[in-house]
N, C-alpha and C positions, 0 to 999 in steps of 0.2 A: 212667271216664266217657267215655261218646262224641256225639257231635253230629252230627247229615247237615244237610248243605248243600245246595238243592233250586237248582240253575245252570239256567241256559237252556239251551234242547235245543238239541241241535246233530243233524249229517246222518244219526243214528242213531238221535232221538228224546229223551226224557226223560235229563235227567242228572243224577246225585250224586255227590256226594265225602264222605267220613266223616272226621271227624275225631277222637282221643283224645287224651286226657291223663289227667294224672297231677300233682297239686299239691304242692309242697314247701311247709312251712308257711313263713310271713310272708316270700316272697320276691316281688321285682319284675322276676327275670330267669329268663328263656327260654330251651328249645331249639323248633325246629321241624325237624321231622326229615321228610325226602320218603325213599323208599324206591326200589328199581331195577325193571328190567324184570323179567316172571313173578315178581313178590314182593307184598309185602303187610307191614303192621306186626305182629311176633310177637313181638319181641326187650325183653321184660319188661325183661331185666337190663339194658340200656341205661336205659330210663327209671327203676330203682332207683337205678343208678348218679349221676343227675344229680339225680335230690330226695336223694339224701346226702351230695351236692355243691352244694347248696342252689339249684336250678335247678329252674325247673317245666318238666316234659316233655310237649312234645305232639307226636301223630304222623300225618300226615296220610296218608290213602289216596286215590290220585288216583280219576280216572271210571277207568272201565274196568277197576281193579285190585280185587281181593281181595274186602272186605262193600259197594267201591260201582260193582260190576260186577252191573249187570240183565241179567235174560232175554232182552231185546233187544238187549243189545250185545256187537260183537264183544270178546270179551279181549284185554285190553292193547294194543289199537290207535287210532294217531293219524295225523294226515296232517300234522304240526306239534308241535312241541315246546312252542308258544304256548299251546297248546287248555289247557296244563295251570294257564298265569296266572291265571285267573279263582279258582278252586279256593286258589291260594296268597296272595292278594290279603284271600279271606274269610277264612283260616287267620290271617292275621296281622293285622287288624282284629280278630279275635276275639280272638288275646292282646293285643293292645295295651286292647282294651276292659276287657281282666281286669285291667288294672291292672300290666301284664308294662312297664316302662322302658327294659330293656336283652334284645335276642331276637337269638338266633346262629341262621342259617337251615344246616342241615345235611342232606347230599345225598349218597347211593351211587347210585356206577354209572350209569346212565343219567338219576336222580337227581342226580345231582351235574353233570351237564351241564344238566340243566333248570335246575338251582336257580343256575346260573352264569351262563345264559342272561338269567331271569329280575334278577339283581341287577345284569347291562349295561344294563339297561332302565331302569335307576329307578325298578321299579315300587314297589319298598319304602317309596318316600316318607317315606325315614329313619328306618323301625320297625326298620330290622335293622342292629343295629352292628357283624357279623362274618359271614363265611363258611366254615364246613367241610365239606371234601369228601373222602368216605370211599372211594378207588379208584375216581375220576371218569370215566367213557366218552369218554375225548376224540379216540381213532382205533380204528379198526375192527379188532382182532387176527387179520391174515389176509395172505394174501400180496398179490402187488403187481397182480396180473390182477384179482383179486374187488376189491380197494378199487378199482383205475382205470377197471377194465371193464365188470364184473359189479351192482355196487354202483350206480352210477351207470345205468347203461340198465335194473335195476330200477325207478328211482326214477322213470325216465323212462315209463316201462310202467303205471305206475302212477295215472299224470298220467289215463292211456286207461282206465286198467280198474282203481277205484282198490281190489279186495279180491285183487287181483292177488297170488299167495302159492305158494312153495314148501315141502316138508316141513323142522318145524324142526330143525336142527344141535344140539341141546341134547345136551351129554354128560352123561352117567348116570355118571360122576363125581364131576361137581359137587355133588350131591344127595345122593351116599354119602357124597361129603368133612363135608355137614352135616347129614344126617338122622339122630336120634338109633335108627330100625329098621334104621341101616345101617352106616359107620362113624363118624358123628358125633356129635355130643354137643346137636342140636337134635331139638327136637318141633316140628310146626309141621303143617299142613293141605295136603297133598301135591294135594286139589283145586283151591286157591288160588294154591300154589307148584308146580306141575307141572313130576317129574321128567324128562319124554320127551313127544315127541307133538305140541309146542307149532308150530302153523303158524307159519311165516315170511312177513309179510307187506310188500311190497314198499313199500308208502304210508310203513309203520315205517323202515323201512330208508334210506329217502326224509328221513324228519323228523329223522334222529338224521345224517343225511349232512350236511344242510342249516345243522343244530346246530354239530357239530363244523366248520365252514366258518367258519363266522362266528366260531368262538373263533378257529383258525386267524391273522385278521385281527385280533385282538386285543379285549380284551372291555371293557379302561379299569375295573374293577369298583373302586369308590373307598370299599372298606371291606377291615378285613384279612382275606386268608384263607390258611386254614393246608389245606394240601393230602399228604394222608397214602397209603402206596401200600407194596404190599410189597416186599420187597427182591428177590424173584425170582417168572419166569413160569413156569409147568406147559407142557410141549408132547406129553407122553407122552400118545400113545393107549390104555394098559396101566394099571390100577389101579398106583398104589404112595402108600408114608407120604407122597410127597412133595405129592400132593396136601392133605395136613393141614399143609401147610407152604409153600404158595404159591399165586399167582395161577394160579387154572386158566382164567379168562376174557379177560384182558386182557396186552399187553403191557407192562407196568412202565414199562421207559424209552419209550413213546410219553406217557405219563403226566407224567415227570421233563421229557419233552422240550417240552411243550408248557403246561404249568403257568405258566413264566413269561409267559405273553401274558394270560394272566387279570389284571393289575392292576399297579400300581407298590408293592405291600405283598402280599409270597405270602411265603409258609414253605413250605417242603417239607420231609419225614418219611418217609427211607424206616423202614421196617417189619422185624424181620428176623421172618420166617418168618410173615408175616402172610397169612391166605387173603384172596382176593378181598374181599369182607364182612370187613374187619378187626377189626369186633367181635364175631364168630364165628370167630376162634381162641381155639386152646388159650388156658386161662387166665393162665400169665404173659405171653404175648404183646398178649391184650384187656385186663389191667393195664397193661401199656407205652402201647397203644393211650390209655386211659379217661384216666394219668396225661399225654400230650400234647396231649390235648383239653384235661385242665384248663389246663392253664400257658399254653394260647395263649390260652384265654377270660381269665385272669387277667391275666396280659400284656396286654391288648389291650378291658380294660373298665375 
């Protein structure tokens, strides 16, 4: 079952956000799942997983991503990390109105900064009694010029010319590491999740700078979260298995390293051989994964 949400336009015109779920019979607790950049909600077996774990799953598609990206707007672009609260606000008024008591807000990747973002705020208003964050975006996987230099007088450029954008860096990789036409083991809509091609837009670059600063400074987030991440990063340019067995996106320990400033109650998990998206590895690994989700939602409700 899905639901659109008709938000106020914003500098690009008309906006929506969709939302899914998925109902576990006679329960009153939730996941709410936010999803990362060039993604969208595909990942069925997550939401089986947590109605047989007696949890109702919903999964929300922000503006600009996947069925709530219009004709009119650009893909996957923001100038704020904020733009995406409004979206998350009706997501979880909407469970709470279902009758949901207890709702764990859960976030990949870029995702998982937002949804971090969003619970320093308050904005939860106490509907959300935990946090997980599935290989959280919390520094830029790159060398020391691009994060000091580069990165920054983007974001600045942007300020002037805000569709300001270079070609995107997306490695064809990542996409083999998970598309079930290539070497992986998903199906998914290669229009929606695009493997190459994707513009780099400087505004983005700008909002997720902005983001990661402000955890930096520490984020006080006054519910528990449990913060999951694989045990090792990919840096090979060359196809190998090892991309089916680690982080090809992010650096690990920038992850480990900055995880404790999100809250006075954090878990960390490393992963062993978990990819980026750690519940798209191999299957005993998304068992390991699905079985430390449970025990910290159980732990911790």
């Amino acid at each position: 079952m899905q639901q659109t949400f008709i938000l106020p336009d914003d500098y690009q015109g008309r906006v929506i956000a969709t939302l899914f779920e998925r109902i576990a019979p006679s329960s009153d607790k939730a996941i709410l799942y936010i999803h990362g950049y060039i993604d969208y909600f595909f990942q069925e077996h997550l939401a089986e997983h947590f109605n047989k774990a007696g949890y109702n799953f919903y999964a929300l598609e922000l503006r600009k991503y996947g069925r709530s990206l219009l004709p009119h707007q650009r893909a996957f672009y923001c100038r704020s990390l904020t733009e995406y609260f409004p979206e998350i606000d009706l997501a979880l008024q909407t469970i709470n109105g279902e009758g949901c008591k207890e709702i764990s807000l859960m976030g990949h990747s870029t995702g998982g900064l937002t949804t971090s973002l969003y619970m320093s705020q308050g904005r939860e208003r106490g509907r959300v009694n935990s946090l997980i964050l599935n290989s959280p975006f919390f520094e830029f996987n790159t060398h020391w010029f691009n994060r000091n230099i580069s990165i920054p007088l983007s974001a600045f450029i942007s300020r002037l010319f805000p569709y300001a954008h270079k070609a995107g860096e997306l490695s064809e990789h990542l996409a083999a590491s998970m598309h079930l036409s290539m070497k992986g083991e998903w199906e998914y809509d290669l229009a929606m999740k695009p493997a190459a091609d994707v513009p780099l837009d400087f505004a983005w670059l700008g909002a997720v700078r902005a983001g990661q600063r402000q955890l930096k400074k520490g984020l006080h987030i006054n519910v528990p979260v449990l913060v999951m991440y694989s045990s090792k990063s990919i840096w090979s340019k060359q196809w190998g298995d090892d991309f089916l067995r680690g982080d090809s996106v992010l650096n690990v320990r920038d992850i480990a390293h900055y995880a404790p400033r999100l809250g006075a109650d954090v878990t960390q998990v490393e992963i062993e051989d978990g990819m980026h998206d750690l519940t798209l590895s191999r299957k005993d690994v998304r068992e390991k994964v699905f079985e430390t989700m449970l025990n910290f939602l159980q732990s911790n409700h």
